[in-house]
C-alpha positions in Angstrom: 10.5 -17.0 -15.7 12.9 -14.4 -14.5 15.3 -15.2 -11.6 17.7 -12.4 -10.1 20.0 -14.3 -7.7 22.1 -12.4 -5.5 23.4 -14.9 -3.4 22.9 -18.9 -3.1 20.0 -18.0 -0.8 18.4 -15.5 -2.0 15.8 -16.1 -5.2 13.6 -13.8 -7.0 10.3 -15.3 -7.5 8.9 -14.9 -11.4 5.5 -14.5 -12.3 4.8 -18.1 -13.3 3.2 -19.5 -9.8 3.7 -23.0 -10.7 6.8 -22.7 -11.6 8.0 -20.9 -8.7 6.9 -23.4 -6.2 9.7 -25.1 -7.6 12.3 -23.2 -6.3 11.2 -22.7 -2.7 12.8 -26.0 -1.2 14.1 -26.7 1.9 10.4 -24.4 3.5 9.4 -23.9 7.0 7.1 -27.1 7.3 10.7 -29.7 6.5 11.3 -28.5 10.0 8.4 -26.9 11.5 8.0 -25.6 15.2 8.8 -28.7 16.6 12.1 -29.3 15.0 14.1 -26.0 15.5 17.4 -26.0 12.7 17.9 -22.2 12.8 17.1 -22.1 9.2 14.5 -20.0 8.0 12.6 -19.0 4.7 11.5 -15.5 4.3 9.1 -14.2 1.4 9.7 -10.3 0.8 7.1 -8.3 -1.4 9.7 -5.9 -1.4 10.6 -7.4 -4.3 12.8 -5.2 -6.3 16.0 -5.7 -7.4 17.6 -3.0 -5.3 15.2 -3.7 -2.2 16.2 -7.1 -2.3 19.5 -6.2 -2.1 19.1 -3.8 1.0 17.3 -6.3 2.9 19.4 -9.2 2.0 22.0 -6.2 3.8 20.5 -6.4 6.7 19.8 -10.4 6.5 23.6 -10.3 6.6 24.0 -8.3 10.0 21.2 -10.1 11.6 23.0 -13.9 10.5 26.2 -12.7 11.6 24.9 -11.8 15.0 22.6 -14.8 15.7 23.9 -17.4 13.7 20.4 -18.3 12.4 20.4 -18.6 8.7 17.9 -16.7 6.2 16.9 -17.8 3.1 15.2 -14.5 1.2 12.7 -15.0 -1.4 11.8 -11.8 -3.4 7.9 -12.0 -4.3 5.4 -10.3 -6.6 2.6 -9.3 -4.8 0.1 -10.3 -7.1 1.4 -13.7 -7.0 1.5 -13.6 -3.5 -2.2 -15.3 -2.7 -1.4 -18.0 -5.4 1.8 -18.7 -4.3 0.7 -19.2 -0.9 -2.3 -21.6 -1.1 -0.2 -23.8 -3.8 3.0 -23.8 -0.7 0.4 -24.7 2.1 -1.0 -27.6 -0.3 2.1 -28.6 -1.0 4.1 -28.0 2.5 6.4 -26.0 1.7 4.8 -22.7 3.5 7.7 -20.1 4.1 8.4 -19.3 8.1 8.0 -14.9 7.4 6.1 -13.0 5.2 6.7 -9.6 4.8 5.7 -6.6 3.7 2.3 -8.0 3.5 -0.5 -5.8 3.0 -3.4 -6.2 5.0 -5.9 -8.1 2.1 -3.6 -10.5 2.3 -3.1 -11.1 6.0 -6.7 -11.6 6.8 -6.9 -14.2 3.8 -3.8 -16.0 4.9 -5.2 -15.7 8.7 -8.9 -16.6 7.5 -7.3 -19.9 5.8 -5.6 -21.0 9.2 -2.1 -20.1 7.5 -0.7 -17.9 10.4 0.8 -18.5 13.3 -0.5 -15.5 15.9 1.1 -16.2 18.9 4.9 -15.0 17.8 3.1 -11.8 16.5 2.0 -10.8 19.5 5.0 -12.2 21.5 7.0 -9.5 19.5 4.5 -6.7 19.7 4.3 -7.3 23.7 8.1 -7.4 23.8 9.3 -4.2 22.2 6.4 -2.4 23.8 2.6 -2.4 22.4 2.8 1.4 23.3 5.9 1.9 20.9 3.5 1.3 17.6 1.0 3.5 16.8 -2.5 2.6 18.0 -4.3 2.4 15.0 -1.8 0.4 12.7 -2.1 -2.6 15.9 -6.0 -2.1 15.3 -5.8 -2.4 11.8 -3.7 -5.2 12.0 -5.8 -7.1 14.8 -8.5 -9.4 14.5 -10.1 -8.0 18.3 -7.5 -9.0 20.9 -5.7 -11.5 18.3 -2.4 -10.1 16.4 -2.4 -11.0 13.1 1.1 -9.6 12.5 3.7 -7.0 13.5 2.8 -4.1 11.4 5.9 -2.1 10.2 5.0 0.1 7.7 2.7 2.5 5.6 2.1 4.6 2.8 -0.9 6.7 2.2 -2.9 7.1 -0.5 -2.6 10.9 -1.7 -4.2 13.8 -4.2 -1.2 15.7 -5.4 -2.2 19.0 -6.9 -0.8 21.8 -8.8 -0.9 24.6 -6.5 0.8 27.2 -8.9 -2.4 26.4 -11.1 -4.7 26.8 -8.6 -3.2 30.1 -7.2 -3.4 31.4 -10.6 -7.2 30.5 -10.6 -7.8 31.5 -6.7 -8.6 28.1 -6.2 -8.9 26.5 -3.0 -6.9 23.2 -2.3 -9.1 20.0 -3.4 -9.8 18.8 -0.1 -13.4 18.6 -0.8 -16.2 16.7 -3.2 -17.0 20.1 -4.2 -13.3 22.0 -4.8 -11.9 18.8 -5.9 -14.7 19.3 -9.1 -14.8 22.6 -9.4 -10.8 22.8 -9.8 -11.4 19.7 -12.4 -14.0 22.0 -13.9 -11.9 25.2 -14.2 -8.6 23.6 -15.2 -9.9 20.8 -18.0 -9.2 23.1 -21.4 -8.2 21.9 -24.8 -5.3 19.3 -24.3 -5.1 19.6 -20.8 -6.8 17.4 -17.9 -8.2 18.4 -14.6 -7.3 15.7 -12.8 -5.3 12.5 -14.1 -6.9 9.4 -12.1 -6.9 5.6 -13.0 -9.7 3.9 -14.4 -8.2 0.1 -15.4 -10.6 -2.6 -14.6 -7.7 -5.2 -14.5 -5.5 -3.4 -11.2 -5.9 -3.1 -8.0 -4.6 0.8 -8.2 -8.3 1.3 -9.5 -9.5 0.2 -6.5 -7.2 2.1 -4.3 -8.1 5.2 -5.8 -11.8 4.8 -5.6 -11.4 3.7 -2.2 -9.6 6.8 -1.4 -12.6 8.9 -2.7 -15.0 6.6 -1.5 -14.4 6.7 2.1 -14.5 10.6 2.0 -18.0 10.4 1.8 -18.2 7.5 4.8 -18.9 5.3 2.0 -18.0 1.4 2.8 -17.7 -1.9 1.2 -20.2 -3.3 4.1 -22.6 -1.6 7.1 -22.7 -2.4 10.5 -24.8 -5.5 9.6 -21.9 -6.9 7.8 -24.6 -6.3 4.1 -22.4 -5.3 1.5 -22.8 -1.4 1.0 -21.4 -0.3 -1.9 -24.6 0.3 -3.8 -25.7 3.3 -0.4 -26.8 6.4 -1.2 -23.3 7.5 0.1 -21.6 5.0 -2.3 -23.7 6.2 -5.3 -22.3 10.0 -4.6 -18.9 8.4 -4.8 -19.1 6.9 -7.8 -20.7 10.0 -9.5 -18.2 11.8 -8.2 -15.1 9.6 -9.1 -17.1 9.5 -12.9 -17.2 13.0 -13.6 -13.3 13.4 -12.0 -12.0 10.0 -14.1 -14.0 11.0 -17.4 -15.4 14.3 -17.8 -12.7 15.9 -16.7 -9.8 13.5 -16.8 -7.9 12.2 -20.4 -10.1 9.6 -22.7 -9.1 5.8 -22.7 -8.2 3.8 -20.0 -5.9 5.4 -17.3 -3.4 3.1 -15.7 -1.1 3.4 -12.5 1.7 4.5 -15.5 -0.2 7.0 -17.5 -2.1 9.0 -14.9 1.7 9.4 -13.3 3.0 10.5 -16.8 0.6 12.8 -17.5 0.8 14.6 -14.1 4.5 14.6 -14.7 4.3 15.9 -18.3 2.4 19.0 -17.2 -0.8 17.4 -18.4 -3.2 17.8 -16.0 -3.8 19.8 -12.6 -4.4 16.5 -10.2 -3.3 13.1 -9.7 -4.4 10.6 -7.4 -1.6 8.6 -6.6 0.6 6.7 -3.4 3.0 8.4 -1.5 5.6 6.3 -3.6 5.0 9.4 -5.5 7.2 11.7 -4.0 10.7 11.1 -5.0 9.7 10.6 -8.6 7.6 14.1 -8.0 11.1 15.1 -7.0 13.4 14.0 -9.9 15.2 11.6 -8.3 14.5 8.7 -10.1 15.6 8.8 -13.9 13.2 6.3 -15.0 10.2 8.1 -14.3 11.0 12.0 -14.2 9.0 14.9 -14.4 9.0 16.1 -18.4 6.9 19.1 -17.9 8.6 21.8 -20.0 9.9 23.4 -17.2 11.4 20.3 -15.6 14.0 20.3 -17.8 16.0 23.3 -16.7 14.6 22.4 -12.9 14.2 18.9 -12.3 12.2 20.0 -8.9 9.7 22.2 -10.5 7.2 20.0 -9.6 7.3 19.0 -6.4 8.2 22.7 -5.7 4.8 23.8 -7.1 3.0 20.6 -6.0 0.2 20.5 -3.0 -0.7 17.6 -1.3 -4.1 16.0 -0.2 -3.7 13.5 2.5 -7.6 13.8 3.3 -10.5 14.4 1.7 -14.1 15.0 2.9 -17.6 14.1 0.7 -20.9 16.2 1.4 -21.9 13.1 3.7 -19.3 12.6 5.7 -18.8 13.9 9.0 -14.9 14.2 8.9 -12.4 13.9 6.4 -10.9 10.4 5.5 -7.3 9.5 4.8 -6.9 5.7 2.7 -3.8 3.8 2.5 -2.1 0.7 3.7 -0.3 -0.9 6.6 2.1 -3.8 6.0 3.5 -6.1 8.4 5.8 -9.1 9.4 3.6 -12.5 9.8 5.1 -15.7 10.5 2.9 -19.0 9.0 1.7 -22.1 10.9 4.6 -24.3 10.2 7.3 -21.3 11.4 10.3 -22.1 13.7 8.8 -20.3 16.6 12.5 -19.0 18.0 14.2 -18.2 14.8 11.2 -16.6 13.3 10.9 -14.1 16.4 14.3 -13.2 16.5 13.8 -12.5 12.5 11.1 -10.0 13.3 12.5 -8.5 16.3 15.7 -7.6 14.6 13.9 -6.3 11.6 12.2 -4.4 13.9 14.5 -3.2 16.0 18.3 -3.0 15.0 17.4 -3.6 10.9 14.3 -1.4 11.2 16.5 1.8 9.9 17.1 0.5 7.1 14.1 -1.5 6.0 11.9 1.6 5.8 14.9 3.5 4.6 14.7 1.7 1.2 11.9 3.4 0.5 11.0 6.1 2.9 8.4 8.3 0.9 6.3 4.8 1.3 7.6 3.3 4.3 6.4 5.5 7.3 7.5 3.6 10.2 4.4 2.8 12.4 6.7 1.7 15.4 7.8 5.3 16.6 10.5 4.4 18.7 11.7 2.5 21.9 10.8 3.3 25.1 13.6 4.9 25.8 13.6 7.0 22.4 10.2 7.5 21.8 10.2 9.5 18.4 13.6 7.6 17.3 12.4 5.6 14.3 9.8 8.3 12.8 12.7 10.7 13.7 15.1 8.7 11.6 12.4 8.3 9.2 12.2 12.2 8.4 16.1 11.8 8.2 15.8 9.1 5.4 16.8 9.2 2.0 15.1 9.2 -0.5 15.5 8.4 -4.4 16.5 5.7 -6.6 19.2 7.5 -9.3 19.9 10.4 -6.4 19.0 10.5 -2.9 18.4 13.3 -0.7 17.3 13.1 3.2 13.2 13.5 2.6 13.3 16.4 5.4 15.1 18.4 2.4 13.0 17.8 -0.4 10.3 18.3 1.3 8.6 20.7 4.3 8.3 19.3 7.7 4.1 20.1 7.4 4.4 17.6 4.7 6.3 15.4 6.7 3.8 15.5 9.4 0.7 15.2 7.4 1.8 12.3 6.2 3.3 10.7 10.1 -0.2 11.9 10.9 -1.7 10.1 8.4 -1.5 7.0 9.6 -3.2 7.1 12.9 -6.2 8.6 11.0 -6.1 5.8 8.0 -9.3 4.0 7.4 -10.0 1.0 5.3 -13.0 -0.7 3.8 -13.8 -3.5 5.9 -10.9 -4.2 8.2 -12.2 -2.9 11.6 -15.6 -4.7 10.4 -13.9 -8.1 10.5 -14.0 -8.5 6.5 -10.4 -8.7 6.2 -10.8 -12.0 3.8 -12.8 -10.4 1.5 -10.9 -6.7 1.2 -8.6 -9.3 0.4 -10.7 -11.4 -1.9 -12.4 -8.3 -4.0 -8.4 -7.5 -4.5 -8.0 -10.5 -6.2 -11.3 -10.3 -8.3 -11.0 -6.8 -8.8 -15.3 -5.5 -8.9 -14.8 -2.1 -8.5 -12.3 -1.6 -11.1 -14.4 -3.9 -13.6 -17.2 -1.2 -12.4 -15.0 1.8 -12.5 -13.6 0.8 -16.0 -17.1 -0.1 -17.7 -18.6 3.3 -16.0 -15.7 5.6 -17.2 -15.8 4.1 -20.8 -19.5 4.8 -21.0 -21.0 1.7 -20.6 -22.6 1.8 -17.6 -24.0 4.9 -15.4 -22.4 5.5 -12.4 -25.7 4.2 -10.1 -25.7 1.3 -12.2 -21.8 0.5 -11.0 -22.8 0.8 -7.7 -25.3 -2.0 -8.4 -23.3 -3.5 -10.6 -19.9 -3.5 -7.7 -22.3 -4.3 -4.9 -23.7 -7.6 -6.4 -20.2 -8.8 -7.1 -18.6 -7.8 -4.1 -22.1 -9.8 -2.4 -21.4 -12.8 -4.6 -18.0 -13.0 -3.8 -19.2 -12.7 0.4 -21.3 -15.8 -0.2 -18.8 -17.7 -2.0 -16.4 -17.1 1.3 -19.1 -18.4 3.5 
């Protein structure tokens, strides 16, 4: 187990869930609503060493002002569902959660883990018309607030536009110029398009999501059937195959290596988060660009980088944007007061600095106050940005960037959410059946109709077994 303590209540989960029950004592169910002791436990995803510190900053500010005391536990977020279930059996459930993606909210809400009420307490009190509309719908289950949503990143196709300017290539922003760029940039030792294909992560599934719903392809219809083997779904997968495989570097591609080989001048594409960017910018000196002009100019690439926030398939109507919205939720057992002050503060006075750790995949989706309106997205464009070196991201990078990716948000879909499946977006993220299809189609052992089939039988399996 590995333990980073920063102060006597702060604790770094490790990857061993059993043993990391252990250290969560003193939870929100010894007290409960009922028995208010101005102590709380908060869970953090943002659980790097260097987030952890930031927040535990702002911890400080918001104990010093309030007198409530915070107890902030850093956790992996592929421990996260474990974690949880094994607290709730055990009572020892935290009082906040955050940085939770949204998976995870609709399986802790589908258990009868949250507490909604203080959600949308908060929401109503710093103004429902101060967030952006579709994060609150996103983050809803109909009228019912699962959480305060605070922040976002967007999944995005970063391209080399020198390379394509050379080749009067259009940018990828379609099915069709996103393979015929593949096409006319794959030559000997060099990819068209670096883009992951591991059956064991998640990252799999985000990218094929990402292509997916370009092509209004979904994980269920409007009968709540699962989808994924459609005529629509079918074109994704071909599409994603000939991308991944034909045109992308042999073996299996992880989150690590399709970045690396982007970065090392490799290949023309990557699909990738928008915790891209400040690598793409040099900032960050354990994962810089090594192409061979990076060297001399450690900007190179994101200088003569393109981005993709949407992409549109030959049956879709309109182009679709993927990425993720994660929010503040407070558990059944919370201290109702505390809790709500917690949120509002992180929200509010702390909310600065919470997506300023991380701005390039932090957009704030609470735009301001109602006095400021554009304060926090302003402050936002302000942030910096790096790990090694920072640098305000408005100076790295162009304000149309800047806004694509603001923009972004209030156009980002997801598979299932709006259709009530939240619990199993959140279970297939646990189970992973479309990177176990993606994986056994881009090593050649299956055809890309057959992962349809073989994604939309697990992904049906796994329905029933929630039922």
């Amino acid at each position: 187990m590995r333990i980073r303590t920063l102060r006597s209540r702060t604790i770094a989960v490790g990857v061993t869930a059993a043993l990391g029950i252990g250290l969560l004592s003193g939870c929100a169910s010894s007290t409960g609503p009922g028995r208010p002791d101005r102590e709380i436990t908060v869970w953090s995803q943002e659980n790097l060493p260097d987030r952890v510190a930031a927040t535990q900053k702002v911890i400080d500010g918001f104990e010093k002002k309030t007198g409530v005391k915070v107890k902030l536990v850093g956790v992996d977020e592929k421990q996260m569902p474990q974690l949880i279930m094994s607290a709730a059996a055990s009572g020892t459930l935290p009082d906040v959660i955050g940085a939770a993606p949204m998976g995870q909210v609709w399986q802790m809400y589908s258990n009868g883990l949250l507490n909604t009420d203080i959600p949308k307490r908060i929401v109503d009190g710093l103004g429902r018309d101060t967030f952006n509309a579709n994060a609150l719908e996103l983050t809803s289950d109909g009228g019912t607030s699962l959480g305060v949503p605070s922040d976002a990143w967007l999944q995005l196709l970063v391209y080399r536009k020198d390379q394509f300017g050379q080749r009067s290539l259009p940018a990828p922003t379609t099915y069709a110029k996103a393979l015929a760029a593949a096409k006319a940039l794959t030559t000997e030792g060099h990819d068209g398009i670096s883009a992951a294909t591991d059956p064991s992560d998640a990252f799999t599934s985000q990218s094929f999501e990402s292509l997916a719903l370009a092509n209004d392809c979904q994980l269920v219809d409007d009968r709540h059937e699962v989808a994924l083997d459609s005529p629509r779904c079918q074109e994704a997968f071909r599409t994603y195959d000939r991308l991944a495989r034909t045109y992308g570097a042999p073996g299996t591609q992880t989150v690590d290596s399709t970045r690396a080989t982007y970065f090392a001048g490799r290949s023309s594409m990557v699909i990738w988060s928008s915790f891209l960017l400040d690598e793409l910018a040099g900032l960050r000196k354990d994962a810089l660009p090594s192409c061979p002009q990076c060297a001399k100019d450690p900007r190179y690439l994101s200088d003569h980088s393109g981005i993709v926030t949407a992409m549109q398939g030959p049956d879709a109507d309109e182009a679709a944007q993927f990425g993720e919205i994660t929010s503040w939720v407070t558990t059944k057992t919370a201290e109702t007061a505390a809790s709500r002050e917690f949120i509002e503060y992180m929200m509010g006075t702390g909310y600065e600095s919470w997506f300023g750790m991380a701005p390039e995949g932090k957009i704030p989706v609470r735009k301001g106050t109602a006095a400021e309106p554009e304060r926090y997205l302003d402050a936002w464009r302000h942030s910096d940005i790096g790990v090694d070196t920072r640098k305000p991201l408005d100076e790295v990078f162009p304000t149309s960037l800047l806004d694509q990716l603001a923009d972004g948000v209030s156009n980002m879909r997801r598979w299932g959410i709006t259709q009530g499946e939240g619990a199993l977006v959140g279970a297939t993220n646990g189970e992973l059946p479309v990177p176990k299809a993606i994986g056994a189609m881009t090593s050649g052992q299956s055809s890309p109709s057959e992962a349809a089939r073989d994604a939309d039988e697990e992904v049906a399996a796994l329905r029933k077994s929630l039922q």
